[in-house]
N, CA, C, O and CB atoms as a CASP TS submission, in Angstrom:
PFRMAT TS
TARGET T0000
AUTHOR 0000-0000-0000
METHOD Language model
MODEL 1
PARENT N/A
ATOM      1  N   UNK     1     -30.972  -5.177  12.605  1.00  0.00           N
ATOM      2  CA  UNK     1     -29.813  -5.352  11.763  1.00  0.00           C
ATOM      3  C   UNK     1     -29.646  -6.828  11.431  1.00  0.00           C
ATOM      4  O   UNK     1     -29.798  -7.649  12.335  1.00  0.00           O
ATOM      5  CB  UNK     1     -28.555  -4.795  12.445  1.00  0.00           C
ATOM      6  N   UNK     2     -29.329  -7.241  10.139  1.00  0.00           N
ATOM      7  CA  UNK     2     -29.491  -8.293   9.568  1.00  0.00           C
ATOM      8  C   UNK     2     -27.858  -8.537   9.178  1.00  0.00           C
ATOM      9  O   UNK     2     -27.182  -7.589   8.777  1.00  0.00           O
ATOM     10  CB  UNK     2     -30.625  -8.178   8.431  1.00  0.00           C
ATOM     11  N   UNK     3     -27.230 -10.036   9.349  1.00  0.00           N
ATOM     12  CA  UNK     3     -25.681  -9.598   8.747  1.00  0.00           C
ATOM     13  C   UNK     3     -25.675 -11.397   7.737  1.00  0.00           C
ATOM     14  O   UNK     3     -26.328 -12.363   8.131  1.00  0.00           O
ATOM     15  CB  UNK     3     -23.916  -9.287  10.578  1.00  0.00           C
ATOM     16  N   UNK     4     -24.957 -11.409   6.708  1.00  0.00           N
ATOM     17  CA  UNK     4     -25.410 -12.566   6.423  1.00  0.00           C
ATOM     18  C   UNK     4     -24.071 -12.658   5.341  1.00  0.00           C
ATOM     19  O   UNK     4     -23.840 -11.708   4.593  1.00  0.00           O
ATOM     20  CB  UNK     4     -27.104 -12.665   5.918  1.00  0.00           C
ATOM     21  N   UNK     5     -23.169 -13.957   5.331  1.00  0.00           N
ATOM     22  CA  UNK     5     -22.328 -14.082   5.157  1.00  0.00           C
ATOM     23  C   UNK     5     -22.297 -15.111   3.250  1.00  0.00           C
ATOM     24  O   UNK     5     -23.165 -15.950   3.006  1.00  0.00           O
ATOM     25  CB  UNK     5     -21.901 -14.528   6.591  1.00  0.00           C
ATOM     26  N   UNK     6     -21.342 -14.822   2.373  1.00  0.00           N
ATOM     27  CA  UNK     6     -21.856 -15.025   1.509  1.00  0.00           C
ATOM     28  C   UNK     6     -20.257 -15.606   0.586  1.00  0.00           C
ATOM     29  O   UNK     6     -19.298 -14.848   0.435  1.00  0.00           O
ATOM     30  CB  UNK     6     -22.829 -13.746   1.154  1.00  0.00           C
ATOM     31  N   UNK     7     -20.285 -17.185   0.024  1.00  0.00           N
ATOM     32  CA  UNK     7     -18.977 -17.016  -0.253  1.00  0.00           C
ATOM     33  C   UNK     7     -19.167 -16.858  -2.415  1.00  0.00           C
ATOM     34  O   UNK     7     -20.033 -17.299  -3.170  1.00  0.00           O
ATOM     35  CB  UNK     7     -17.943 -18.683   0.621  1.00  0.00           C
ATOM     36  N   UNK     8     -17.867 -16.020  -2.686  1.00  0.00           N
ATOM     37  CA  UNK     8     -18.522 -15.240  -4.388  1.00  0.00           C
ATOM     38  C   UNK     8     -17.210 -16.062  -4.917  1.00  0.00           C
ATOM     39  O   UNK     8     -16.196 -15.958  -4.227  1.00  0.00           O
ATOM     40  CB  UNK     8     -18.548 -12.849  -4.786  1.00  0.00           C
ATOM     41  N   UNK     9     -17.161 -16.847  -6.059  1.00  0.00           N
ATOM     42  CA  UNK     9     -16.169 -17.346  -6.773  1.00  0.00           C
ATOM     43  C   UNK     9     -15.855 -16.722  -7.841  1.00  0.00           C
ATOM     44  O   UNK     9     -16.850 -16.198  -8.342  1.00  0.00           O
ATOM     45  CB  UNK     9     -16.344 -18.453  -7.053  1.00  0.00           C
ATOM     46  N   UNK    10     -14.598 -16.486  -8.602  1.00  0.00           N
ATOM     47  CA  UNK    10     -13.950 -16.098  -9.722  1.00  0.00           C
ATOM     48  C   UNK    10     -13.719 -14.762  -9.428  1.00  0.00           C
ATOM     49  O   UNK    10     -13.931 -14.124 -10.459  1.00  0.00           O
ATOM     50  CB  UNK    10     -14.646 -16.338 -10.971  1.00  0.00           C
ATOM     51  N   UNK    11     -13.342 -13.930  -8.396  1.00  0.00           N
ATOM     52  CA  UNK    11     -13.345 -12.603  -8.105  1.00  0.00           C
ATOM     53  C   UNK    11     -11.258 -12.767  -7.543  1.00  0.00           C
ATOM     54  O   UNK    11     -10.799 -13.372  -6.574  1.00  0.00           O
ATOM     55  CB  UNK    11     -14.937 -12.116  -6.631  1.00  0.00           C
ATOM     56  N   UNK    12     -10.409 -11.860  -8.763  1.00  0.00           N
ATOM     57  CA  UNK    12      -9.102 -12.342  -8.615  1.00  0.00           C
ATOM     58  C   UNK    12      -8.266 -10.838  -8.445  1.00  0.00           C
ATOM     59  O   UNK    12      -7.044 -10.827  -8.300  1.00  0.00           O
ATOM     60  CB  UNK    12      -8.634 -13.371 -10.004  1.00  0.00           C
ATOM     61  N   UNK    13      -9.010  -9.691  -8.480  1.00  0.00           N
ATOM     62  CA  UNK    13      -8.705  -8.499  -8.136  1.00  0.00           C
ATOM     63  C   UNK    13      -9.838  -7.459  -7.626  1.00  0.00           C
ATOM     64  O   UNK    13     -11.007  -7.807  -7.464  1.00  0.00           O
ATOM     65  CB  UNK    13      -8.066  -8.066  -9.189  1.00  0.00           C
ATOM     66  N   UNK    14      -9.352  -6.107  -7.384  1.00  0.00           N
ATOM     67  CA  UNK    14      -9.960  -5.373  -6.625  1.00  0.00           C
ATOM     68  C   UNK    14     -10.773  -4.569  -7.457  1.00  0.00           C
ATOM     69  O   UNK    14     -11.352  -3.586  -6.992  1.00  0.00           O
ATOM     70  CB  UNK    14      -9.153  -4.737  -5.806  1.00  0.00           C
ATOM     71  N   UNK    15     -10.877  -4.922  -8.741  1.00  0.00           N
ATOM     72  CA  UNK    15     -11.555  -4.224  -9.366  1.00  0.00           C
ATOM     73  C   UNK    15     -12.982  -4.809  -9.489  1.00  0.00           C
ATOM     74  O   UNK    15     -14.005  -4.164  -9.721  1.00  0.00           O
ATOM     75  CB  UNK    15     -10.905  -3.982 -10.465  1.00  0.00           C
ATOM     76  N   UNK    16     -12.860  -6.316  -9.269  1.00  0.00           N
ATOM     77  CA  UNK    16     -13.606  -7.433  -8.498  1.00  0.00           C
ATOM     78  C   UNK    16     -14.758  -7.260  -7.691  1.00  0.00           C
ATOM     79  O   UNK    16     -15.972  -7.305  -7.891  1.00  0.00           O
ATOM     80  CB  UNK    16     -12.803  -7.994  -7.672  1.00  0.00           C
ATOM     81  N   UNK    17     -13.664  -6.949  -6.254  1.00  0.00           N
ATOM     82  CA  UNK    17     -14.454  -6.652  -5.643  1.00  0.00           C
ATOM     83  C   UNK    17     -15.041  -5.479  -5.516  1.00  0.00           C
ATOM     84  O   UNK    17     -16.055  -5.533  -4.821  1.00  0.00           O
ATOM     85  CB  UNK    17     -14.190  -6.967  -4.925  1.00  0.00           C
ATOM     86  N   UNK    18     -14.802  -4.538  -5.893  1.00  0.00           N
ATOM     87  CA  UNK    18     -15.392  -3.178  -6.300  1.00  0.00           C
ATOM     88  C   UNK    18     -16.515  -3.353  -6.877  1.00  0.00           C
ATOM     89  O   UNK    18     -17.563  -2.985  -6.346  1.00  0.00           O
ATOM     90  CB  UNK    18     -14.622  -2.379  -7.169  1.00  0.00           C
ATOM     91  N   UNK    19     -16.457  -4.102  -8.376  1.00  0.00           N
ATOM     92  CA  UNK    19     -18.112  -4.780  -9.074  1.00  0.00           C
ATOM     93  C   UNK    19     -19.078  -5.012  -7.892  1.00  0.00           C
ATOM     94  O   UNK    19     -20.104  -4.441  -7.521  1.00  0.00           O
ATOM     95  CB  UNK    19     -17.968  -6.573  -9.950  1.00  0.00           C
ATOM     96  N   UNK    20     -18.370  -6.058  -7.443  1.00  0.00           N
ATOM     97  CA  UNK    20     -19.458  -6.825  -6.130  1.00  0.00           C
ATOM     98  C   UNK    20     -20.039  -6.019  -5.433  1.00  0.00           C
ATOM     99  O   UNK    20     -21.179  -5.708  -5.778  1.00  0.00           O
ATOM    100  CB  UNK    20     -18.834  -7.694  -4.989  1.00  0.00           C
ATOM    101  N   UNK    21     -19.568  -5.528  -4.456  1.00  0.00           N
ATOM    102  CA  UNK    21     -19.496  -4.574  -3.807  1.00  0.00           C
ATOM    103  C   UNK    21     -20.539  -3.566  -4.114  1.00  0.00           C
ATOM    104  O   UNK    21     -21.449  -3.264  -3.342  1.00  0.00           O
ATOM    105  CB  UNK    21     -18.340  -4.196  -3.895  1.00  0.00           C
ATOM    106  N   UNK    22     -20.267  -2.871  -5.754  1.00  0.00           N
ATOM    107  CA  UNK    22     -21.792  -1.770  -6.308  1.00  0.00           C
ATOM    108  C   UNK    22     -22.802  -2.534  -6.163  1.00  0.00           C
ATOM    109  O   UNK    22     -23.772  -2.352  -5.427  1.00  0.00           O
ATOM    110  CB  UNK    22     -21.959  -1.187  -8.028  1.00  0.00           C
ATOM    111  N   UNK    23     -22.571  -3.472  -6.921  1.00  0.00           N
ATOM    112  CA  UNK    23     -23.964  -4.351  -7.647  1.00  0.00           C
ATOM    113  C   UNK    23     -24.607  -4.759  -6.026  1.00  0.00           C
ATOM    114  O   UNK    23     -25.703  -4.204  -5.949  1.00  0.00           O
ATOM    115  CB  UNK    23     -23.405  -6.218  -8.938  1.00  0.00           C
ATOM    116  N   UNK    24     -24.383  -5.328  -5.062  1.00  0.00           N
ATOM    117  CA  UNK    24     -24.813  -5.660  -3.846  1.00  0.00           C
ATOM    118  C   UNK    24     -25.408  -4.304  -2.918  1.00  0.00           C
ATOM    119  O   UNK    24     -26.445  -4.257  -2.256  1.00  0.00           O
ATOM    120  CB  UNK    24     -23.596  -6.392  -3.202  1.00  0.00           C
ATOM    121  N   UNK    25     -24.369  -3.238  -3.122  1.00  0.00           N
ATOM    122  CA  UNK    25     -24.751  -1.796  -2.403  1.00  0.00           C
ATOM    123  C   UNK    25     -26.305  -1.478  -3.241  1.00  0.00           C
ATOM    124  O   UNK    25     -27.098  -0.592  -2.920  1.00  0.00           O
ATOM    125  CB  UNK    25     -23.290  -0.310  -2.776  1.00  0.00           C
ATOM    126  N   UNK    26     -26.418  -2.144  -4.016  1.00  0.00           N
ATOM    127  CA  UNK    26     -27.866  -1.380  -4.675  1.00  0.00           C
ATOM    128  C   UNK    26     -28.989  -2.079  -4.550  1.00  0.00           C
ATOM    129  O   UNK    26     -30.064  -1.895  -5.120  1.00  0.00           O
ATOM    130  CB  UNK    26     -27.868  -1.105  -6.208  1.00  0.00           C
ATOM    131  N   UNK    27     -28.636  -3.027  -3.645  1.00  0.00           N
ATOM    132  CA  UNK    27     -29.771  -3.725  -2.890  1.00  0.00           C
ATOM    133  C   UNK    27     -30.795  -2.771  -1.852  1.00  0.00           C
ATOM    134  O   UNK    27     -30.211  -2.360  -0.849  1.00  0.00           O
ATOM    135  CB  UNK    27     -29.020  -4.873  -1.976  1.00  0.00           C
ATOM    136  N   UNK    28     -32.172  -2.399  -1.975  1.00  0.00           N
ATOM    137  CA  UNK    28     -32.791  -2.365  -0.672  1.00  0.00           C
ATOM    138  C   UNK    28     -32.203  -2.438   0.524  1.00  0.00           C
ATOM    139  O   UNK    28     -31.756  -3.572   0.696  1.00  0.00           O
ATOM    140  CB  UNK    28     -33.540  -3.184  -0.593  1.00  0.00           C
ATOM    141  N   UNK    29     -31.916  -1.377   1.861  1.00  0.00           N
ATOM    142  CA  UNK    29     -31.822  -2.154   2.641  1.00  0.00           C
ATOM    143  C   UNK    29     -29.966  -2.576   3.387  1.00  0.00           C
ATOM    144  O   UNK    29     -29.433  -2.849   4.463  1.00  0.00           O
ATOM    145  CB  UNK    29     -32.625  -3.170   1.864  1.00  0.00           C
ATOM    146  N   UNK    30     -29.700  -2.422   2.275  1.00  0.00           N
ATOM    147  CA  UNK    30     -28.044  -3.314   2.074  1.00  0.00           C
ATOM    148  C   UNK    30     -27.555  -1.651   3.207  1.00  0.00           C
ATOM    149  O   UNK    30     -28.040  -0.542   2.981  1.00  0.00           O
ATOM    150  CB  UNK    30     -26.975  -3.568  -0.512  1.00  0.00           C
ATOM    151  N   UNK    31     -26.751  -1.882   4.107  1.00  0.00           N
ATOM    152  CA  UNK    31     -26.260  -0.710   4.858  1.00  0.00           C
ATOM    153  C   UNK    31     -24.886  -0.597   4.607  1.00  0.00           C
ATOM    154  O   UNK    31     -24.424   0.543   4.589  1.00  0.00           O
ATOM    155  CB  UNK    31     -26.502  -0.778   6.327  1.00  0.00           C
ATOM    156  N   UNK    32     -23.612  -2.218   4.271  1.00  0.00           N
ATOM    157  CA  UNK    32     -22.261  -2.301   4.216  1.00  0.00           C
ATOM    158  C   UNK    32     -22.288  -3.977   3.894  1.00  0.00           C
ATOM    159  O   UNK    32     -22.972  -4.951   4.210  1.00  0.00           O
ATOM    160  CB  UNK    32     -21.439  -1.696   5.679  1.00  0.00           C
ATOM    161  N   UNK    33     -20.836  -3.601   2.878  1.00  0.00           N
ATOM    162  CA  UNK    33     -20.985  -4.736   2.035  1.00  0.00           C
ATOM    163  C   UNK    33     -19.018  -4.597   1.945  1.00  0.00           C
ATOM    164  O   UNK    33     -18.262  -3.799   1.392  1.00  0.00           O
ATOM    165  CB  UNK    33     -22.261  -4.483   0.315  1.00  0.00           C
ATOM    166  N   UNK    34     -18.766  -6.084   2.982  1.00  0.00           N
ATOM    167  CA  UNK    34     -17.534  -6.011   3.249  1.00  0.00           C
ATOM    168  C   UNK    34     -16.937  -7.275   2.576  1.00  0.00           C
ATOM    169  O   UNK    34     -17.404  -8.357   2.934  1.00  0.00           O
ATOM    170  CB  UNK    34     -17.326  -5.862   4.698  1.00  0.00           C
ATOM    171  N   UNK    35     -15.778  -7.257   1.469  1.00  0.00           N
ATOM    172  CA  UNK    35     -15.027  -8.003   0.758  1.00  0.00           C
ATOM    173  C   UNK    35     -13.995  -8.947   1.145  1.00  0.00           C
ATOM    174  O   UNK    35     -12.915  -8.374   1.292  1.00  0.00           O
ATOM    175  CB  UNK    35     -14.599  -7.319   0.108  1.00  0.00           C
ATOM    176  N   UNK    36     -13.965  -9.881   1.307  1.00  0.00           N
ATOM    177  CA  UNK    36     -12.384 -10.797   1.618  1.00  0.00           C
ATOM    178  C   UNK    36     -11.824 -11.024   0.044  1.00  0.00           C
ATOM    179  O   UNK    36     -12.317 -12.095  -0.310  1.00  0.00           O
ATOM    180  CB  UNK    36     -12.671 -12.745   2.558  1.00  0.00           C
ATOM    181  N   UNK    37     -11.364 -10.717  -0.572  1.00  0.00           N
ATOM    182  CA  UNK    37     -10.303 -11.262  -1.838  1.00  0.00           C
ATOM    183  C   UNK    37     -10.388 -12.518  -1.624  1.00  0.00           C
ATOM    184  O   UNK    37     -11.293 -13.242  -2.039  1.00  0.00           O
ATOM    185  CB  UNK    37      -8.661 -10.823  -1.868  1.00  0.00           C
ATOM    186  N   UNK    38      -9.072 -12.985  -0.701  1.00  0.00           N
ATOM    187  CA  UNK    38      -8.487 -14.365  -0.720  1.00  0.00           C
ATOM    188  C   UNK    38      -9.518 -15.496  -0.628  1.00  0.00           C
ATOM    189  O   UNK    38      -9.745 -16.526  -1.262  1.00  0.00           O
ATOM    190  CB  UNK    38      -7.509 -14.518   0.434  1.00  0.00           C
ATOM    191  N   UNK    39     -10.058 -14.853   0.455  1.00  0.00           N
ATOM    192  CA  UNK    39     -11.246 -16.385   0.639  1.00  0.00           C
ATOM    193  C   UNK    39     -12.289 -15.936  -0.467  1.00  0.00           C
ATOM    194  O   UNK    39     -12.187 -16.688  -1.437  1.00  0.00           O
ATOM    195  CB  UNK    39     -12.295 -16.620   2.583  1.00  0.00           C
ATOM    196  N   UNK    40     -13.284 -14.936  -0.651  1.00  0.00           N
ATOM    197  CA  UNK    40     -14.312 -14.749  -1.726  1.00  0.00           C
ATOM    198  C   UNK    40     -15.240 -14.471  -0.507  1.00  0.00           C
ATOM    199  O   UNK    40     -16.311 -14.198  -1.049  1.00  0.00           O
ATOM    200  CB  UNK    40     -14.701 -16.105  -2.930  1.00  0.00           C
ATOM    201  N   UNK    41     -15.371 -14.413   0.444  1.00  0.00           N
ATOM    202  CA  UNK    41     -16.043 -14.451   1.622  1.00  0.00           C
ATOM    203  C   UNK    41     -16.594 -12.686   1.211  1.00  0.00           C
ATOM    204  O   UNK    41     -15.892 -11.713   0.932  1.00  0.00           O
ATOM    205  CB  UNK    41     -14.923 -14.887   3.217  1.00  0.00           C
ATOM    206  N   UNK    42     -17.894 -12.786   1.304  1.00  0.00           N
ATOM    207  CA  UNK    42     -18.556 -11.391   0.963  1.00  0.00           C
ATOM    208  C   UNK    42     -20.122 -11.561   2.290  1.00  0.00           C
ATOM    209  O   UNK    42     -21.104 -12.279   2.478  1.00  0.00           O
ATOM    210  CB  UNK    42     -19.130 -11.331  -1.286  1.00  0.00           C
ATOM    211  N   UNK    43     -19.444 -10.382   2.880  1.00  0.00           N
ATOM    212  CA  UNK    43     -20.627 -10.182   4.302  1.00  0.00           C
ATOM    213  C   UNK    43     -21.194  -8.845   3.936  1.00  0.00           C
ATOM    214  O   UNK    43     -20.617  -7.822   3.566  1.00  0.00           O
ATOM    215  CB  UNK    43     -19.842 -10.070   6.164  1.00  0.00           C
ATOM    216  N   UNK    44     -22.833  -9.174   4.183  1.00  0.00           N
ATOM    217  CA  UNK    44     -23.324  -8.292   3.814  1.00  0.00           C
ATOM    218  C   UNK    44     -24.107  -8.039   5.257  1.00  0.00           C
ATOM    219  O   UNK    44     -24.620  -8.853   6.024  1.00  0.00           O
ATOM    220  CB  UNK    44     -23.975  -8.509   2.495  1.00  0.00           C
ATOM    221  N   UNK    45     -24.002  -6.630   5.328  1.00  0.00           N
ATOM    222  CA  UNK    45     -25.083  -6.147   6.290  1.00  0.00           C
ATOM    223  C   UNK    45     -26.449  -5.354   6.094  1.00  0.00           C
ATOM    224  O   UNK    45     -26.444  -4.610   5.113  1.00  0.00           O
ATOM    225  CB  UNK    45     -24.459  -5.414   7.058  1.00  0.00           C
ATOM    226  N   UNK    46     -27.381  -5.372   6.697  1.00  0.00           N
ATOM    227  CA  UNK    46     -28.387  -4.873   6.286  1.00  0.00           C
ATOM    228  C   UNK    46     -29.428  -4.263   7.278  1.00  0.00           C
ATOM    229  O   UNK    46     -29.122  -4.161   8.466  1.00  0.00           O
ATOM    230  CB  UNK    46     -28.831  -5.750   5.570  1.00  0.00           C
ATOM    231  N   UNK    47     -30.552  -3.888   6.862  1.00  0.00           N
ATOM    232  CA  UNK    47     -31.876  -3.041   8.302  1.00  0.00           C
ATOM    233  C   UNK    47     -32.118  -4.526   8.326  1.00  0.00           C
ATOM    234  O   UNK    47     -31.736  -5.110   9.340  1.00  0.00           O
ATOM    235  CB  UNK    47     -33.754  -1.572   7.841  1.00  0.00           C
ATOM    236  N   UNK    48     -32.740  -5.295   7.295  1.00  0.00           N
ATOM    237  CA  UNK    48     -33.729  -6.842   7.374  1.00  0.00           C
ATOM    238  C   UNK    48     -33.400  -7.397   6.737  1.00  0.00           C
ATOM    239  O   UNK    48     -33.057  -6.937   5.648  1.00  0.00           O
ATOM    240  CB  UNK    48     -35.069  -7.069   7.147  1.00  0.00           C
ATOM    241  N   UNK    49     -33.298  -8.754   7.029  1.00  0.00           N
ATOM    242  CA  UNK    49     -32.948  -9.594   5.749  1.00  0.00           C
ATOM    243  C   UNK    49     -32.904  -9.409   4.409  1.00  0.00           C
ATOM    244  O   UNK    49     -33.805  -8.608   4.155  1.00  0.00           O
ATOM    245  CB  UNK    49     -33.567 -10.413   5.687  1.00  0.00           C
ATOM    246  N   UNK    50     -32.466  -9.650   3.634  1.00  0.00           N
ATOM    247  CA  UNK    50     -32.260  -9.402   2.216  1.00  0.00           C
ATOM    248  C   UNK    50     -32.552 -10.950   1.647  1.00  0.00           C
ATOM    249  O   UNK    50     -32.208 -11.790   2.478  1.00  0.00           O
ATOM    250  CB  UNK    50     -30.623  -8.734   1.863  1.00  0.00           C
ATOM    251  N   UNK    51     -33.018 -11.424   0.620  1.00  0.00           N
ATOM    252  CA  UNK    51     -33.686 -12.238   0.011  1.00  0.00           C
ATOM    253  C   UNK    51     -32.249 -13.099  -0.521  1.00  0.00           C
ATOM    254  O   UNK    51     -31.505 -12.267  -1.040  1.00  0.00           O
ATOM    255  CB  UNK    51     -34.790 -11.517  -1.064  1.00  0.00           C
ATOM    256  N   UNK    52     -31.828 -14.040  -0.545  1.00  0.00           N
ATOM    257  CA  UNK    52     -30.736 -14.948  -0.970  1.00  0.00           C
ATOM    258  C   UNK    52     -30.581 -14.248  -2.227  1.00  0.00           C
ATOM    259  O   UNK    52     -29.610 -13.583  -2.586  1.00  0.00           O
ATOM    260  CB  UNK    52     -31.037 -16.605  -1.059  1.00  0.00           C
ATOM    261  N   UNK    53     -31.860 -14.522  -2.972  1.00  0.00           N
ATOM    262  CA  UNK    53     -31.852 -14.549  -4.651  1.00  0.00           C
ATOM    263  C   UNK    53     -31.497 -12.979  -4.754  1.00  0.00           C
ATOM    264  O   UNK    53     -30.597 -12.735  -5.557  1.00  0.00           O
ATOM    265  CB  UNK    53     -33.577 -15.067  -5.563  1.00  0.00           C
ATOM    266  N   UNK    54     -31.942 -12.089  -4.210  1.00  0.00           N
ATOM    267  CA  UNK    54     -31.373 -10.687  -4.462  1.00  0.00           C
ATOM    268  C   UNK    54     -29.852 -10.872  -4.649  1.00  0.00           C
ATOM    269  O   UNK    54     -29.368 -10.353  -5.654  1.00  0.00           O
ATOM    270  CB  UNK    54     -31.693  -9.628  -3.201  1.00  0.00           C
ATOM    271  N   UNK    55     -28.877 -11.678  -3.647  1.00  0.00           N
ATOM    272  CA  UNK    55     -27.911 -11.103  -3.582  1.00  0.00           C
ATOM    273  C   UNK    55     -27.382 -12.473  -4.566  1.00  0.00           C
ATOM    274  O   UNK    55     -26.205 -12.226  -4.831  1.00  0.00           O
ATOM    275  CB  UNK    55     -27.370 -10.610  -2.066  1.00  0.00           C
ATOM    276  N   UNK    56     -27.658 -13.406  -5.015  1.00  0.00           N
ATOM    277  CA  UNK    56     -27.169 -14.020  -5.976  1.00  0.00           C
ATOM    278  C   UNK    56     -27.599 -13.135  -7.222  1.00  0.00           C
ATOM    279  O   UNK    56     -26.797 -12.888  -8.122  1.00  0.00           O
ATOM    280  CB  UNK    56     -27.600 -15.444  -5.946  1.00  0.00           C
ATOM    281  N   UNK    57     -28.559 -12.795  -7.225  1.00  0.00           N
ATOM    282  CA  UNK    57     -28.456 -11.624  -8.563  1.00  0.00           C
ATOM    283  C   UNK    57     -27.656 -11.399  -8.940  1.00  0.00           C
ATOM    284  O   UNK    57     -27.002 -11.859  -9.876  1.00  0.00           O
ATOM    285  CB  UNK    57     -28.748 -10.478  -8.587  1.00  0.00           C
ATOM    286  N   UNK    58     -27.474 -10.269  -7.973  1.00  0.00           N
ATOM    287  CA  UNK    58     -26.693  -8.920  -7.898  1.00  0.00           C
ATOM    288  C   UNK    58     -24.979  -9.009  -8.158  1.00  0.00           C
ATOM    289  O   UNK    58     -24.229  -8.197  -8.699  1.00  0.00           O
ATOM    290  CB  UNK    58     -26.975  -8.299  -6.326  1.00  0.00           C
ATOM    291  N   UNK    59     -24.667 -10.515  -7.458  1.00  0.00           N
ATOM    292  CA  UNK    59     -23.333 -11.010  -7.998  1.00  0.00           C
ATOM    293  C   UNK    59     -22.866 -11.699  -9.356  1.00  0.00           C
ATOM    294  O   UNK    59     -21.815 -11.967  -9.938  1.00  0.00           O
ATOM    295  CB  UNK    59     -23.002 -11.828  -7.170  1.00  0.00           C
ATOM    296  N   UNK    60     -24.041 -11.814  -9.508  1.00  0.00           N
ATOM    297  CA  UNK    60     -24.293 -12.589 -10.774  1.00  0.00           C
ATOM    298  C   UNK    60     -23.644 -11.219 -11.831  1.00  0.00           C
ATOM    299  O   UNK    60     -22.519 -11.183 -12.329  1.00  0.00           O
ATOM    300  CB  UNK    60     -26.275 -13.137 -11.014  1.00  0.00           C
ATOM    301  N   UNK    61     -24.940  -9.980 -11.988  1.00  0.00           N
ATOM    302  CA  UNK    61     -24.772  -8.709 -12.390  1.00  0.00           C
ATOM    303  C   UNK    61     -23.144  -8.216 -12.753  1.00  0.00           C
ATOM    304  O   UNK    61     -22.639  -7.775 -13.785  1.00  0.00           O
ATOM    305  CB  UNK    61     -25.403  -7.908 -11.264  1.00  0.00           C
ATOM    306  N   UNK    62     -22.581  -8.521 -11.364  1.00  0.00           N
ATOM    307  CA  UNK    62     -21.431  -8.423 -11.572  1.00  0.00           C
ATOM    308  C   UNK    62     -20.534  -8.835 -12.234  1.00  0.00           C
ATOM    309  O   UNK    62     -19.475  -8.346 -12.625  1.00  0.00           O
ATOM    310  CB  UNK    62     -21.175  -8.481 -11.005  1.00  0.00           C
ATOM    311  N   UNK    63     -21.340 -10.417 -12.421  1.00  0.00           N
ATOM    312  CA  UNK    63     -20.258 -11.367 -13.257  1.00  0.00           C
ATOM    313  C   UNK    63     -19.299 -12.361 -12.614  1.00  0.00           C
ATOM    314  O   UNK    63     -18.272 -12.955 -12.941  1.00  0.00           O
ATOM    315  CB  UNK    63     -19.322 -10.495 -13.983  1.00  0.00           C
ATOM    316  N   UNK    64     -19.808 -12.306 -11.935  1.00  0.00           N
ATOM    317  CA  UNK    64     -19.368 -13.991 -10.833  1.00  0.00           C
ATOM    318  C   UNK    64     -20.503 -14.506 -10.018  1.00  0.00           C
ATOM    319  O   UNK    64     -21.562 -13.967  -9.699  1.00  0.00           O
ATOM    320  CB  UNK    64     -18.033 -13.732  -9.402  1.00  0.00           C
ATOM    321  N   UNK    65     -19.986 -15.760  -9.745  1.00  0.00           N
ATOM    322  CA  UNK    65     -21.011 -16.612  -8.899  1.00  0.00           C
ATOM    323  C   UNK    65     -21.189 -16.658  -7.504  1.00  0.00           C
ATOM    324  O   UNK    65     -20.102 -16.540  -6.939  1.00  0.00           O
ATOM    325  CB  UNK    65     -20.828 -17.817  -9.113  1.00  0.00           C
ATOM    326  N   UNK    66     -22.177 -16.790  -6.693  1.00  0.00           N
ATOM    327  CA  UNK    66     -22.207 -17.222  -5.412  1.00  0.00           C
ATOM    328  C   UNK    66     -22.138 -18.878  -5.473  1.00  0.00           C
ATOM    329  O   UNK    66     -23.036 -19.624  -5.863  1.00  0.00           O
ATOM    330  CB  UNK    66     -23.512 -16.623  -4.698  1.00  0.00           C
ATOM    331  N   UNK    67     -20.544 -19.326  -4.876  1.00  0.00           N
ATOM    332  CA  UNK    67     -20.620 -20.844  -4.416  1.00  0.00           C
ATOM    333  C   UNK    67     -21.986 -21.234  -3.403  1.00  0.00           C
ATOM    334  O   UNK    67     -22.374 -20.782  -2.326  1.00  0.00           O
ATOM    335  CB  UNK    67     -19.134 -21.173  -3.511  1.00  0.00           C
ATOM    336  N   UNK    68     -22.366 -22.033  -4.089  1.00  0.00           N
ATOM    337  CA  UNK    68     -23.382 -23.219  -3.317  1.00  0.00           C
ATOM    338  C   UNK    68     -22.964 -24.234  -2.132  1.00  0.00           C
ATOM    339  O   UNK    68     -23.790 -25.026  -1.677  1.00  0.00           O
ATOM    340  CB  UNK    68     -23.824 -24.235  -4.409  1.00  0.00           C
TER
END
């Protein structure tokens, strides 16, 4: 089990994190994909690591950024 912590900017409702949330669940691998609103704080769990760039994709997809 792989858990890897991820902070997502411009995400200001739950419809938000819901985007995030799909677009990340359709990762390989991805087992639970848990949201903070306030902070942007997005933890992802997984079987094995998941590739950075996958999950900057995938937020991307969504339409917001992963802070650097």
């Amino acid at each position: 089990m792989s858990t890897a912590t991820y902070t997502v900017t411009g995400m200001t409702c739950g419809h938000c994190v819901s985007s995030v949330k799909e677009e990340i669940g359709k990762i390989d691998g991805v087992t639970s994909v848990d949201v903070d609103l306030a902070s942007g704080a997005v933890k992802v769990e997984s079987a094995a690591p998941v590739a950075d760039a996958d999950i900057v994709a995938a937020v991307d997809e969504a339409g917001y950024e992963v802070a650097v």
